[in-house]
Backbone of each chain as nested JSON, in Angstrom:
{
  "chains": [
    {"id": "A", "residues": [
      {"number": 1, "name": "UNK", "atoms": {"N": [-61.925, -14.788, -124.452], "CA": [-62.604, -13.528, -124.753], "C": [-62.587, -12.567, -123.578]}},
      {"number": 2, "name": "UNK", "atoms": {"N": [-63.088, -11.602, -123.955], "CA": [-63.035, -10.151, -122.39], "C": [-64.081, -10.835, -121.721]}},
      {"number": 3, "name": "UNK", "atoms": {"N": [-64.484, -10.586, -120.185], "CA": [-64.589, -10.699, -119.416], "C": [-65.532, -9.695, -118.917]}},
      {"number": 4, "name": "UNK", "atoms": {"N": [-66.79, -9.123, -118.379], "CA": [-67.324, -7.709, -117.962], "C": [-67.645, -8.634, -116.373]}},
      {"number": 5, "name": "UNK", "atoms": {"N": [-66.918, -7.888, -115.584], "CA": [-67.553, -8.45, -114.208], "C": [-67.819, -7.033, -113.54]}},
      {"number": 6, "name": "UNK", "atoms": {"N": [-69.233, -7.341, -112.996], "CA": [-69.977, -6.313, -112.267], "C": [-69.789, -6.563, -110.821]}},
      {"number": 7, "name": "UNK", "atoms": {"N": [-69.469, -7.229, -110.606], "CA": [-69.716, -7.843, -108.893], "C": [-68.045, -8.079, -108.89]}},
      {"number": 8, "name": "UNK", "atoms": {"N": [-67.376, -7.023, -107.501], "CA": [-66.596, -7.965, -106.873], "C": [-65.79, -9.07, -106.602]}},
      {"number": 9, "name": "UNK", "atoms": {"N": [-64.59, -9.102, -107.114], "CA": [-64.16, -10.908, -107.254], "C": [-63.64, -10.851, -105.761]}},
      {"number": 10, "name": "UNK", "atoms": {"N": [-64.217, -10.141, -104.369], "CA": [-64.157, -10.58, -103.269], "C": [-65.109, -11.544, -102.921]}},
      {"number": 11, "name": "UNK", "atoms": {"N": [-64.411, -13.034, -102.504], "CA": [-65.571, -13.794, -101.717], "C": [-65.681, -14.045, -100.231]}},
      {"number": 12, "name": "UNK", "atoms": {"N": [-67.44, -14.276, -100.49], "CA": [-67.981, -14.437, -98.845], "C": [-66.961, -15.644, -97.978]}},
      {"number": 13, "name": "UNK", "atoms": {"N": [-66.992, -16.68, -98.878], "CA": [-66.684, -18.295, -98.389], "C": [-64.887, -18.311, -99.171]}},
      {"number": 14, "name": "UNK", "atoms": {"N": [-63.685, -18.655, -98.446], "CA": [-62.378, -18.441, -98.793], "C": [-62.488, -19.994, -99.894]}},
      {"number": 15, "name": "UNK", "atoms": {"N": [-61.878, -19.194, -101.463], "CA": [-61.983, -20.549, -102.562], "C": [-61.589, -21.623, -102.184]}},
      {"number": 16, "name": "UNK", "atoms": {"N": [-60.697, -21.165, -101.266], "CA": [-59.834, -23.249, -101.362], "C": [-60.99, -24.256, -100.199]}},
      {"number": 17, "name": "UNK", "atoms": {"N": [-61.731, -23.068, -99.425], "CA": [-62.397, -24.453, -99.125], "C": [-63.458, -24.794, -99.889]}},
      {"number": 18, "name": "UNK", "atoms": {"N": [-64.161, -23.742, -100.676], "CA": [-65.732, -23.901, -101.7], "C": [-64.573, -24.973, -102.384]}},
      {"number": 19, "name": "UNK", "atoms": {"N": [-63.362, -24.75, -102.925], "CA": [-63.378, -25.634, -103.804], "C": [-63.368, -27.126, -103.247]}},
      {"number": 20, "name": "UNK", "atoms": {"N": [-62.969, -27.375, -101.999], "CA": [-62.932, -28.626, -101.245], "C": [-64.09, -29.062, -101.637]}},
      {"number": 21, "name": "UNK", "atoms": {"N": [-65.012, -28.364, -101.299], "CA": [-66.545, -28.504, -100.635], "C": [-67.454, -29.502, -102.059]}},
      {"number": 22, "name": "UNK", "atoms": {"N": [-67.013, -27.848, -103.328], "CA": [-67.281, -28.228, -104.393], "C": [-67.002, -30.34, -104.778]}},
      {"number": 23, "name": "UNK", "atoms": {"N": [-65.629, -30.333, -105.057], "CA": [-64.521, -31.598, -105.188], "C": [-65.549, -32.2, -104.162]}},
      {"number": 24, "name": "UNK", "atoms": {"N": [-66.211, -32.027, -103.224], "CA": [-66.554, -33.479, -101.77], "C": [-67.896, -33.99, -102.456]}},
      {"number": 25, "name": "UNK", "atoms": {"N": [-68.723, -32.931, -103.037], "CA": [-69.858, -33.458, -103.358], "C": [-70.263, -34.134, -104.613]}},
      {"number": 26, "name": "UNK", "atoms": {"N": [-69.284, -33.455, -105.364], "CA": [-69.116, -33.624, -106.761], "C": [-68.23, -35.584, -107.334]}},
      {"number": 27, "name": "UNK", "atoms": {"N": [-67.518, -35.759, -106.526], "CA": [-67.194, -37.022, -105.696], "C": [-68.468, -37.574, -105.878]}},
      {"number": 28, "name": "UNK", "atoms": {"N": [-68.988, -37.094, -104.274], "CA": [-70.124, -38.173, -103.886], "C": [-70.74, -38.612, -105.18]}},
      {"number": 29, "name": "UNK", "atoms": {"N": [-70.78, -38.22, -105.844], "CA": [-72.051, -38.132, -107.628], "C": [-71.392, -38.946, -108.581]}},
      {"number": 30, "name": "UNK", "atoms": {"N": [-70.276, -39.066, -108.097], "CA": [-69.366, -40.02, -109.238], "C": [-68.973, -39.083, -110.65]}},
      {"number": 31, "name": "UNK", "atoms": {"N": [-68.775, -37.693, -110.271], "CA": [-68.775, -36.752, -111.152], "C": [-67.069, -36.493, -111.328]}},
      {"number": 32, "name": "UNK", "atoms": {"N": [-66.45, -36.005, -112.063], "CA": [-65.636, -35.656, -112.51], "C": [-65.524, -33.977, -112.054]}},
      {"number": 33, "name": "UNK", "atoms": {"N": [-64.115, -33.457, -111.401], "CA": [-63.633, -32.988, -110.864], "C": [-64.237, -30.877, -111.866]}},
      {"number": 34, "name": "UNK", "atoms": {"N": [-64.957, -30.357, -111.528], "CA": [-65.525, -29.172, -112.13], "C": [-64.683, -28.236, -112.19]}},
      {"number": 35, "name": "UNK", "atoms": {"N": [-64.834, -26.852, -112.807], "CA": [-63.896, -25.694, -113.299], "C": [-63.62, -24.744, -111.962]}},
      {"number": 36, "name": "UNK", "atoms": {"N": [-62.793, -24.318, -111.673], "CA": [-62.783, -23.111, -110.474], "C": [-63.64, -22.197, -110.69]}},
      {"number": 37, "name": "UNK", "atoms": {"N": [-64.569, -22.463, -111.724], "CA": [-65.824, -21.068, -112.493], "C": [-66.808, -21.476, -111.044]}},
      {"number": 38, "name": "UNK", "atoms": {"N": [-67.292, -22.774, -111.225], "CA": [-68.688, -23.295, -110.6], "C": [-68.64, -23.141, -109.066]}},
      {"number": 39, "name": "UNK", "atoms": {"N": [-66.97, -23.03, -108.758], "CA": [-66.577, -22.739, -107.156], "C": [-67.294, -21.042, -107.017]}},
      {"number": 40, "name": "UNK", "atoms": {"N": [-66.524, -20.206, -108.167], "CA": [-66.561, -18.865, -108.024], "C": [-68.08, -18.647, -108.075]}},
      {"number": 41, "name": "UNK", "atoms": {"N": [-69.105, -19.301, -108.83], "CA": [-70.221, -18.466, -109.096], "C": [-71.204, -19.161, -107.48]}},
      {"number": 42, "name": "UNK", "atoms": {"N": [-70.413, -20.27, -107.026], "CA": [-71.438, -20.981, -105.648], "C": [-71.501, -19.583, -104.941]}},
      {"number": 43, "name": "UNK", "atoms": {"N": [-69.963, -19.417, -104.682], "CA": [-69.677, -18.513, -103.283], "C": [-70.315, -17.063, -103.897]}},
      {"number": 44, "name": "UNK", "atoms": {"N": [-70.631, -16.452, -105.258], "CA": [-71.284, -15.296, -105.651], "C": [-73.032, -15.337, -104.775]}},
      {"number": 45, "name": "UNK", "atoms": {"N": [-73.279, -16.425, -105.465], "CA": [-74.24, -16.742, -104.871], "C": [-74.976, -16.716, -103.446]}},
      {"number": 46, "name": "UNK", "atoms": {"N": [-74.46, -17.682, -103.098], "CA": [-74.818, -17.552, -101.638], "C": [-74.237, -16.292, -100.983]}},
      {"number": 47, "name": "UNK", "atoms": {"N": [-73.665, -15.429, -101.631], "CA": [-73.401, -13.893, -101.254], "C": [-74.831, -13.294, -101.626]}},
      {"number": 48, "name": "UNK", "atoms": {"N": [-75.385, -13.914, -102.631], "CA": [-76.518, -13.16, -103.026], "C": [-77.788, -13.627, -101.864]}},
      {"number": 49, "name": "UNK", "atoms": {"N": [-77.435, -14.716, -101.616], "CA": [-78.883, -15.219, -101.069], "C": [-78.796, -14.708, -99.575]}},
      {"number": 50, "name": "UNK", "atoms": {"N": [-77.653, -14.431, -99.029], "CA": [-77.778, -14.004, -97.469], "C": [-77.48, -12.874, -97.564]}},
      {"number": 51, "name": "UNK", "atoms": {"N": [-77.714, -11.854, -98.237], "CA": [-77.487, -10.616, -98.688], "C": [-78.472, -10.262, -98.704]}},
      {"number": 52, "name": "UNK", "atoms": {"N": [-79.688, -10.749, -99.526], "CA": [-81.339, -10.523, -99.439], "C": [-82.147, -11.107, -98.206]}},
      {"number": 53, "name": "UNK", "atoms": {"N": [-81.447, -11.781, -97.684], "CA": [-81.684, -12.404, -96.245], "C": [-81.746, -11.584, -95.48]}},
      {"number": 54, "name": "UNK", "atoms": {"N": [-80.59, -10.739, -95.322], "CA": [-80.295, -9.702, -94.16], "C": [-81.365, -8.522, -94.467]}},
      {"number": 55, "name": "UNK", "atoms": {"N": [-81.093, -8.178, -95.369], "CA": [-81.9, -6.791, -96.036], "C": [-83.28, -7.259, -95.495]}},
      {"number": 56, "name": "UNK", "atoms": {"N": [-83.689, -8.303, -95.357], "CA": [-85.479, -8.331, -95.047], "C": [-85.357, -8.839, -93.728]}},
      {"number": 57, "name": "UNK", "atoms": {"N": [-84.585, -9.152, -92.963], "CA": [-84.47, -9.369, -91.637], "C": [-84.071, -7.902, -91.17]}},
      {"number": 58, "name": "UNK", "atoms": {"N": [-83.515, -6.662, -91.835], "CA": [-83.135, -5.67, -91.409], "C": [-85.041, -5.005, -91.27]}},
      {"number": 59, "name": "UNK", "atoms": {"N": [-85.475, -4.865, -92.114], "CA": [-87.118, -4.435, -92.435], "C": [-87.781, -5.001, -91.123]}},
      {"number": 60, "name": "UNK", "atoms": {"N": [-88.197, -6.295, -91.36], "CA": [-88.754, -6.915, -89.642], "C": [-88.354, -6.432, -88.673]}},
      {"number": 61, "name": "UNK", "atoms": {"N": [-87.236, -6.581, -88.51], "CA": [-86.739, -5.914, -87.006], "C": [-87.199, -4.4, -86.49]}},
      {"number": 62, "name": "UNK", "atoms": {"N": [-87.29, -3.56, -87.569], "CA": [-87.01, -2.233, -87.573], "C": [-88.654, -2.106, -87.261]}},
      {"number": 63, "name": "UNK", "atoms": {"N": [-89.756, -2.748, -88.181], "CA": [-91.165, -2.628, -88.345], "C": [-91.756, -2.881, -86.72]}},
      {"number": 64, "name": "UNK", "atoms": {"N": [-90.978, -4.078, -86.3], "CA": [-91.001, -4.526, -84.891], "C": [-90.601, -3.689, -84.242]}},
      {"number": 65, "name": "UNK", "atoms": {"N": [-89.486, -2.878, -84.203], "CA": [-89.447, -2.01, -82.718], "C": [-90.084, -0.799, -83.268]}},
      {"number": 66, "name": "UNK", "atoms": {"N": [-90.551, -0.079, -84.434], "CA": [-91.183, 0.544, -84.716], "C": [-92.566, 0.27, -83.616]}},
      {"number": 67, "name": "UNK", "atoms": {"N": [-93.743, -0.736, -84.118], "CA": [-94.453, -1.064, -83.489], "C": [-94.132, -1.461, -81.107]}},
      {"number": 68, "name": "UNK", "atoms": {"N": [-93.362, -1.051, -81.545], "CA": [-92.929, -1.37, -79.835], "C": [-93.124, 0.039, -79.122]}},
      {"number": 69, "name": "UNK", "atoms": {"N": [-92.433, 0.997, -80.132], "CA": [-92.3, 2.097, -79.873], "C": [-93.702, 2.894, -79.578]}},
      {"number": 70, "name": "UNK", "atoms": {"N": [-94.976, 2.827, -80.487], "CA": [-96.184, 3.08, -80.865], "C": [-96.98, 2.26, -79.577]}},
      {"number": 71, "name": "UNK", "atoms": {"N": [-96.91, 0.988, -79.093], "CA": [-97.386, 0.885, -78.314], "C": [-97.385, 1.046, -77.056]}}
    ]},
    {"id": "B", "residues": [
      {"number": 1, "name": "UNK", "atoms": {"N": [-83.327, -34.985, -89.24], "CA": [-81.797, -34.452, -90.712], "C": [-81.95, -35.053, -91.482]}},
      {"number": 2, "name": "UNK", "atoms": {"N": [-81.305, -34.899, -92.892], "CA": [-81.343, -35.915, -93.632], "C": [-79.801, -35.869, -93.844]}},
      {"number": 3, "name": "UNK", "atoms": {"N": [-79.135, -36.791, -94.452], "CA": [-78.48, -37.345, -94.44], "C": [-78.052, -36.63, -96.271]}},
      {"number": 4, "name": "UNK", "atoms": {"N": [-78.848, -36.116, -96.387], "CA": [-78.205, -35.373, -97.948], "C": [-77.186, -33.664, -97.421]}},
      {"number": 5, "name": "UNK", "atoms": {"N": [-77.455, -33.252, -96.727], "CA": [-76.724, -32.172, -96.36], "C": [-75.117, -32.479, -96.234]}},
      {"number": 6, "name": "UNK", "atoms": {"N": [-74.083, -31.193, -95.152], "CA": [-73.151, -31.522, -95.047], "C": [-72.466, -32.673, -94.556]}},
      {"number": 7, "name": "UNK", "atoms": {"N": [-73.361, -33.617, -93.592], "CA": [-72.466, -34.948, -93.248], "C": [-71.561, -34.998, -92.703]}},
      {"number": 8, "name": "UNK", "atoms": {"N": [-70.548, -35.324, -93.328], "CA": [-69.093, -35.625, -93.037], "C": [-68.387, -34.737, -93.177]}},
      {"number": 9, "name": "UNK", "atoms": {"N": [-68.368, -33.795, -93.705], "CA": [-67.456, -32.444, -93.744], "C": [-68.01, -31.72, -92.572]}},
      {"number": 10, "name": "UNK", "atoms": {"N": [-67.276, -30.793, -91.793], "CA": [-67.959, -30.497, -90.499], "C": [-67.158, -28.898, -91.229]}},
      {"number": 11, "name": "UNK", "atoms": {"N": [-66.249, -29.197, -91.689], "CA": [-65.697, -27.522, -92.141], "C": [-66.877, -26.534, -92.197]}},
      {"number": 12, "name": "UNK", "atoms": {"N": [-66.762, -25.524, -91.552], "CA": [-68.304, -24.329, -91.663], "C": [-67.417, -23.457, -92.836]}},
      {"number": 13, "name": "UNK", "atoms": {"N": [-68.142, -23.519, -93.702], "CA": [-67.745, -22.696, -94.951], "C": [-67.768, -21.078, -95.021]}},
      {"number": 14, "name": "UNK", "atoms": {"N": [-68.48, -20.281, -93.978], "CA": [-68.56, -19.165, -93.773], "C": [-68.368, -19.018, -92.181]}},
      {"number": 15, "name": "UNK", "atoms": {"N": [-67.237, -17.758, -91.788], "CA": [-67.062, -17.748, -90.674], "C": [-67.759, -16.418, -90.318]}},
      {"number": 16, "name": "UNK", "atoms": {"N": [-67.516, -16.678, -88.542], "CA": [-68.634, -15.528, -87.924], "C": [-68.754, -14.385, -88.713]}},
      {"number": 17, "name": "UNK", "atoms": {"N": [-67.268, -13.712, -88.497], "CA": [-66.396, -12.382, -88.749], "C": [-66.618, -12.223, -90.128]}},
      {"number": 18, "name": "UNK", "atoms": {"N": [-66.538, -12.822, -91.236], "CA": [-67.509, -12.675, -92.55], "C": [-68.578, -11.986, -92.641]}},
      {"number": 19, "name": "UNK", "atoms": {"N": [-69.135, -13.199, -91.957], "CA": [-70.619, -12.849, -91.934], "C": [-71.402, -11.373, -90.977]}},
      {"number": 20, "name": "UNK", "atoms": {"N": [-70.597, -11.232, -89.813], "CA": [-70.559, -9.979, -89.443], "C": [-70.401, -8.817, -90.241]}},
      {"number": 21, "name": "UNK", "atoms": {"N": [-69.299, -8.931, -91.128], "CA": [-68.879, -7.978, -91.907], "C": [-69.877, -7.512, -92.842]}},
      {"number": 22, "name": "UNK", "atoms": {"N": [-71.038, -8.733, -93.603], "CA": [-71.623, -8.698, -94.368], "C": [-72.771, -7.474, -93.876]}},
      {"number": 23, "name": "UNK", "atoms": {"N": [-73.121, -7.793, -92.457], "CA": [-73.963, -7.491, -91.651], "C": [-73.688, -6.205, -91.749]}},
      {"number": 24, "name": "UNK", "atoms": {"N": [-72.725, -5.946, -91.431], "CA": [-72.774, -3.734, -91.749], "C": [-72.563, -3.515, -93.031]}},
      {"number": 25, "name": "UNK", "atoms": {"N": [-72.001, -4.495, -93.867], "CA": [-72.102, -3.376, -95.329], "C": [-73.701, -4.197, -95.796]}},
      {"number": 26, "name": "UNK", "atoms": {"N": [-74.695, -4.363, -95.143], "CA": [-75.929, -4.496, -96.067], "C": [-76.869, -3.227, -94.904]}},
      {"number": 27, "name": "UNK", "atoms": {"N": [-76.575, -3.219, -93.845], "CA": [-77.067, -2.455, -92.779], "C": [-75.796, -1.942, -91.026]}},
      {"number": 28, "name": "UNK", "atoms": {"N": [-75.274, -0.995, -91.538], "CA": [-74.586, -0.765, -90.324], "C": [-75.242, -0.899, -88.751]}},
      {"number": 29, "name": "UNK", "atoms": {"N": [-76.603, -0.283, -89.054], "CA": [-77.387, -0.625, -87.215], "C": [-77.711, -1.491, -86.939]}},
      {"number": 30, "name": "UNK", "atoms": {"N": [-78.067, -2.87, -87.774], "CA": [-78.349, -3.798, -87.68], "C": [-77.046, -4.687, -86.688]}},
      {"number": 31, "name": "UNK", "atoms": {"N": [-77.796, -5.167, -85.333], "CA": [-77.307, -6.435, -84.642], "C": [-77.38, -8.162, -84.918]}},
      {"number": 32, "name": "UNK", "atoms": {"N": [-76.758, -8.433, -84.743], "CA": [-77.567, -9.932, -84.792], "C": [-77.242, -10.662, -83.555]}},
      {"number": 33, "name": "UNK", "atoms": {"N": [-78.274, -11.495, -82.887], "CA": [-77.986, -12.438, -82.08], "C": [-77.491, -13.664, -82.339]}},
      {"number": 34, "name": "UNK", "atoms": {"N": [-77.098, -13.747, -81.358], "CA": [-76.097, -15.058, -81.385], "C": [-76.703, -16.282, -82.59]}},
      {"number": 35, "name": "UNK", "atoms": {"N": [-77.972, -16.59, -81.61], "CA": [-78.567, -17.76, -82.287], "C": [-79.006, -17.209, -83.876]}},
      {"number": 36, "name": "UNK", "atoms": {"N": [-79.401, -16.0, -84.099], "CA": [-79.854, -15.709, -85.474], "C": [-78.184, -15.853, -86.328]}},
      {"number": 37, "name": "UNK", "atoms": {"N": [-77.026, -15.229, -85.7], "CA": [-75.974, -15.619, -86.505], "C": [-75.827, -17.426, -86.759]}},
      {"number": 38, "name": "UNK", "atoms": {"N": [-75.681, -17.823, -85.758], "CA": [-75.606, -19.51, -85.451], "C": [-76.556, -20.052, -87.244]}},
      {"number": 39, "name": "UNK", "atoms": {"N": [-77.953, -19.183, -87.046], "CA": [-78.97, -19.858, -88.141], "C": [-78.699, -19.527, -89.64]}},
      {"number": 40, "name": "UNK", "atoms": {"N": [-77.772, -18.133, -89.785], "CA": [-77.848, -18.058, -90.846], "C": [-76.219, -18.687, -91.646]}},
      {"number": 41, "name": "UNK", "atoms": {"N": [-75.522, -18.803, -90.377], "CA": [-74.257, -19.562, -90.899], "C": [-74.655, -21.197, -91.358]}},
      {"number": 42, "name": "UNK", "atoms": {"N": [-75.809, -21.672, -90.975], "CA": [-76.572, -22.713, -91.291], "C": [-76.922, -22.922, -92.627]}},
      {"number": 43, "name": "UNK", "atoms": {"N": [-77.546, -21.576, -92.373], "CA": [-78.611, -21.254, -93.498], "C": [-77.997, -21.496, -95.014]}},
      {"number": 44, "name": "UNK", "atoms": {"N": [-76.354, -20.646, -95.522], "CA": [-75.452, -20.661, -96.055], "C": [-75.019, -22.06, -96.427]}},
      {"number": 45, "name": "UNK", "atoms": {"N": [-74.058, -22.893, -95.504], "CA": [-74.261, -23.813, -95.388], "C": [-74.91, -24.498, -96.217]}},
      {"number": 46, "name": "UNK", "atoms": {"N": [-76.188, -25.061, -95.718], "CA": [-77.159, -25.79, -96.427], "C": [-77.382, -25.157, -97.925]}},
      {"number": 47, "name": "UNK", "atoms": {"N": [-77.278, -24.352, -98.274], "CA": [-77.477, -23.31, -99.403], "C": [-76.11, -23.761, -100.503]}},
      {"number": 48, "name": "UNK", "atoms": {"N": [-75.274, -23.889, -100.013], "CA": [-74.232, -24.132, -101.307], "C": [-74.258, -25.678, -101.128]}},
      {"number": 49, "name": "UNK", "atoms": {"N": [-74.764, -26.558, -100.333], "CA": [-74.849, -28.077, -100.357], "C": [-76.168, -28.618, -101.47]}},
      {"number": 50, "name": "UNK", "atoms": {"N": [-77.347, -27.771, -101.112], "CA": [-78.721, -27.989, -101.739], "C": [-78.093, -27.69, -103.36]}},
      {"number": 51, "name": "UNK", "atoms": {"N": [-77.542, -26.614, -103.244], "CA": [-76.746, -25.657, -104.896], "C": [-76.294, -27.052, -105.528]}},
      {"number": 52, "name": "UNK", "atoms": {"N": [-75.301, -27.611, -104.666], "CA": [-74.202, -28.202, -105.504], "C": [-75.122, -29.349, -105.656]}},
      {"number": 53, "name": "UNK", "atoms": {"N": [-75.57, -30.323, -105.166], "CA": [-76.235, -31.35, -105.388], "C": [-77.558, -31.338, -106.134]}},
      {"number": 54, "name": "UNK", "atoms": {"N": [-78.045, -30.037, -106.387], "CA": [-78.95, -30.433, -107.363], "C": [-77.88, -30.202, -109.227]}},
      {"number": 55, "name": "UNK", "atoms": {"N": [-76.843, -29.179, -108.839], "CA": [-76.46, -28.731, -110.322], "C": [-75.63, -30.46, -110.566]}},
      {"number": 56, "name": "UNK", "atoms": {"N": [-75.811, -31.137, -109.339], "CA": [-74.861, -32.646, -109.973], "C": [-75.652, -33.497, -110.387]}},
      {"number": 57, "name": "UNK", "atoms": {"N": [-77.254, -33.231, -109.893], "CA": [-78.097, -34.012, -110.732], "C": [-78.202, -33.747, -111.926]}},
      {"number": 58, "name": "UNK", "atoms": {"N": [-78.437, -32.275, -112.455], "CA": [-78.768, -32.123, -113.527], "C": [-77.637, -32.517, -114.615]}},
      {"number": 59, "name": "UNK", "atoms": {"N": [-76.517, -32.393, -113.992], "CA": [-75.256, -33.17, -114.955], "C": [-75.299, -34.36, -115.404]}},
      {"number": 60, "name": "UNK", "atoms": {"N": [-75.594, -35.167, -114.377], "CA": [-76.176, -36.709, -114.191], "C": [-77.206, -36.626, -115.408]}},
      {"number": 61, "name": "UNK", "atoms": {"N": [-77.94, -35.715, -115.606], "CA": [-79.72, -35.766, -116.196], "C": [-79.014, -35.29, -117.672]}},
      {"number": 62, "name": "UNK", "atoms": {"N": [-78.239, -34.744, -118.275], "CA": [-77.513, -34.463, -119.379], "C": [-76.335, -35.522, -119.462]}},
      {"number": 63, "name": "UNK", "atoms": {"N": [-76.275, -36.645, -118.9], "CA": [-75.318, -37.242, -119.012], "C": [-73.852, -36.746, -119.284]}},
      {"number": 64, "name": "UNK", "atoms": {"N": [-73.196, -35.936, -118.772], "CA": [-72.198, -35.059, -118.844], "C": [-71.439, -35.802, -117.399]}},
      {"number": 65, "name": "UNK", "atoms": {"N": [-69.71, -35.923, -117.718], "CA": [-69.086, -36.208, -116.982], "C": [-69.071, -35.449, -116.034]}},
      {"number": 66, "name": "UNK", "atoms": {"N": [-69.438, -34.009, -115.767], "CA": [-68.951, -33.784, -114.783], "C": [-69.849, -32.171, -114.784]}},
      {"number": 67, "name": "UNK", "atoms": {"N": [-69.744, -31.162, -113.57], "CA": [-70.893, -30.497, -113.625], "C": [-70.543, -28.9, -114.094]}},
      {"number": 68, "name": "UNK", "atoms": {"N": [-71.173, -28.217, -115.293], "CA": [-70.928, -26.77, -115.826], "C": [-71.577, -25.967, -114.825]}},
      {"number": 69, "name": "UNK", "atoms": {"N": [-71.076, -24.559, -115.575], "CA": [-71.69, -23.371, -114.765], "C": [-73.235, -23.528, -115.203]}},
      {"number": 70, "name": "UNK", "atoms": {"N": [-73.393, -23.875, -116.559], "CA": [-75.309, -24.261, -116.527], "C": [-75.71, -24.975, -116.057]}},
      {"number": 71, "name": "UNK", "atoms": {"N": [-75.327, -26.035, -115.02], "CA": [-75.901, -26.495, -114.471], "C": [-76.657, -26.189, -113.168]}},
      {"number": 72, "name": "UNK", "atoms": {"N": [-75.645, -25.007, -112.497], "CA": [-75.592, -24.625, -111.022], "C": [-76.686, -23.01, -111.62]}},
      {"number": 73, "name": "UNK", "atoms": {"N": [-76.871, -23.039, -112.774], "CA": [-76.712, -21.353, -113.072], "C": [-78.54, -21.816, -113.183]}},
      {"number": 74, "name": "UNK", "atoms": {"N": [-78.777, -23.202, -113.786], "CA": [-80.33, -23.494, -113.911], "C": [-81.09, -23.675, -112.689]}},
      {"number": 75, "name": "UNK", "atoms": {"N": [-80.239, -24.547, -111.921], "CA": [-80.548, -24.716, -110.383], "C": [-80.973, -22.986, -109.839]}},
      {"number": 76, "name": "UNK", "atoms": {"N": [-79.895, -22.134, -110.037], "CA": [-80.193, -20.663, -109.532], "C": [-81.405, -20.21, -109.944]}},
      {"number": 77, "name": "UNK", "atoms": {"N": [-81.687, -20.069, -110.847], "CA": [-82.952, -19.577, -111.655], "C": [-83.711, -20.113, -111.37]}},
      {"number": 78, "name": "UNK", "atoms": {"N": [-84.159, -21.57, -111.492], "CA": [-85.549, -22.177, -111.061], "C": [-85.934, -21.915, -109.717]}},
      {"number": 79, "name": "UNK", "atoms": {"N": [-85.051, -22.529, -109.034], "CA": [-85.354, -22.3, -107.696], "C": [-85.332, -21.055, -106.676]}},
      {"number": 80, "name": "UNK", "atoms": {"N": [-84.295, -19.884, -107.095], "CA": [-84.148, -18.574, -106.366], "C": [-84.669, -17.613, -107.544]}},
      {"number": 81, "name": "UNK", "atoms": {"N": [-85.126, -17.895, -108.487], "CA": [-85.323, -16.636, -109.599], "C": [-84.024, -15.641, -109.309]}},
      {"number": 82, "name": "UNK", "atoms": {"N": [-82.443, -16.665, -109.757], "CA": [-81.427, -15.775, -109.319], "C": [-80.519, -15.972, -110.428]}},
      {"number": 83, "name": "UNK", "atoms": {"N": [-79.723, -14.703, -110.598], "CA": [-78.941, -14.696, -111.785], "C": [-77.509, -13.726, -111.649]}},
      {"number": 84, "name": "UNK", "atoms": {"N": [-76.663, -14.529, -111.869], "CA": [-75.344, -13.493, -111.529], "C": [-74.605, -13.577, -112.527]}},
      {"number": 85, "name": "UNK", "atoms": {"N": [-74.91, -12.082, -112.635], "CA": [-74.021, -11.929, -113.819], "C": [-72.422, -12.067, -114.275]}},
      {"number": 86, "name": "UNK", "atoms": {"N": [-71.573, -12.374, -115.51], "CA": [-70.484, -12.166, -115.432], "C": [-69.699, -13.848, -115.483]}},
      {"number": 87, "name": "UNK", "atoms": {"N": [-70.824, -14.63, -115.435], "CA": [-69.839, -16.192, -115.822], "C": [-70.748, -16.982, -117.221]}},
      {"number": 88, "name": "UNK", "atoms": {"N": [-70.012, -17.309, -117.7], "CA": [-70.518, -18.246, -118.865], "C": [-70.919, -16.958, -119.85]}},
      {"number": 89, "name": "UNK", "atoms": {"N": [-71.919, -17.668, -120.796], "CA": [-71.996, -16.545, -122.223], "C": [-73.554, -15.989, -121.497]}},
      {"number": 90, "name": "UNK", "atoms": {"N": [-72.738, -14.344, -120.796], "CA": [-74.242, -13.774, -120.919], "C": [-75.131, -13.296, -121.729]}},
      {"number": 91, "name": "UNK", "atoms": {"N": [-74.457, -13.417, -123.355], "CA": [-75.388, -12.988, -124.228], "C": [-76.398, -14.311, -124.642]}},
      {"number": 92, "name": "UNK", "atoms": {"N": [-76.371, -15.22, -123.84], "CA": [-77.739, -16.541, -123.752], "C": [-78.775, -15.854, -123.661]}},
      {"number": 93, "name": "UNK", "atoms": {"N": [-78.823, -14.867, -122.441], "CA": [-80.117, -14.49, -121.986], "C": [-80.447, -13.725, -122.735]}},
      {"number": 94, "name": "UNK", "atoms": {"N": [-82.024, -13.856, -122.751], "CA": [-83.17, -13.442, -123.698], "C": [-83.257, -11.965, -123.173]}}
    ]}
  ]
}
């Protein structure tokens, strides 16, 4: 079927190693070898999670020398 | 440590220069120090290890050979209230 992708098919983490990574753990579990989907949506991910990471580490910092400045 | 994280793979899955990069397209003035880069290449890290090993439990917990995008996609949601759009059937969601 079509496809609607909103996000970028640039990734943070290069596939062939998520997919290693994916394949090492997936192993450990006695699991059977997963789709290049579950590689693509890890590395979306953790794009998402250190993405909102930064953005509120950008806020602190700024609030902090704000307050540096004032005192 | 525990012994559930990366282990034996020592490969760092995200490199500096990435992650730098990330660093100006979320905030161009923004610096980072060494050790705060060091923590969040960690941070990452541990983040797609915690990901993958819980979406292999829940495969395990559906008795399914092996692990779907709902598995990793339930893990996202419960635990990050996170959702990315554009894999599997997004017309699921309510």
């Amino acid at each position: 079927g079509t496809q609607i992708r909103s996000i970028k098919d640039e990734y943070l983490v290069p596939m062939g190693i998520m997919q290693n990574r994916v394949k090492a753990v997936i192993g450990k579990h006695g699991l059977e070898d997963a789709s290049a989907e579950v590689s693509s949506l890890v590395c979306h991910a953790v794009h998402e999670r250190l993405k909102n990471l930064l953005e509120k580490l950008a806020v602190v910092a700024q609030q902090r020398s704000d307050l540096l400045i004032k005192t | 440590k525990t012994n559930q994280g990366s282990g034996d793979q020592t490969t760092q899955l995200l490199s500096r220069p990435r992650l730098q990069e990330l660093v100006r397209e979320v905030d161009p003035t923004v610096q980072l120090d060494e050790e705060v880069e060091e923590m969040l290449l960690q941070l990452a890290d541990d983040f797609i290890d915690t990901t993958l090993n819980a979406a292999c439990s829940l495969a395990k917990h559906r008795h399914a050979p092996t692990v779907e995008l709902k598995d990793v996609q339930l893990h996202l949601e419960r635990q990050w209230n996170m959702w990315i759009p554009g894999f599997g059937n997004d017309e699921l969601r309510p």
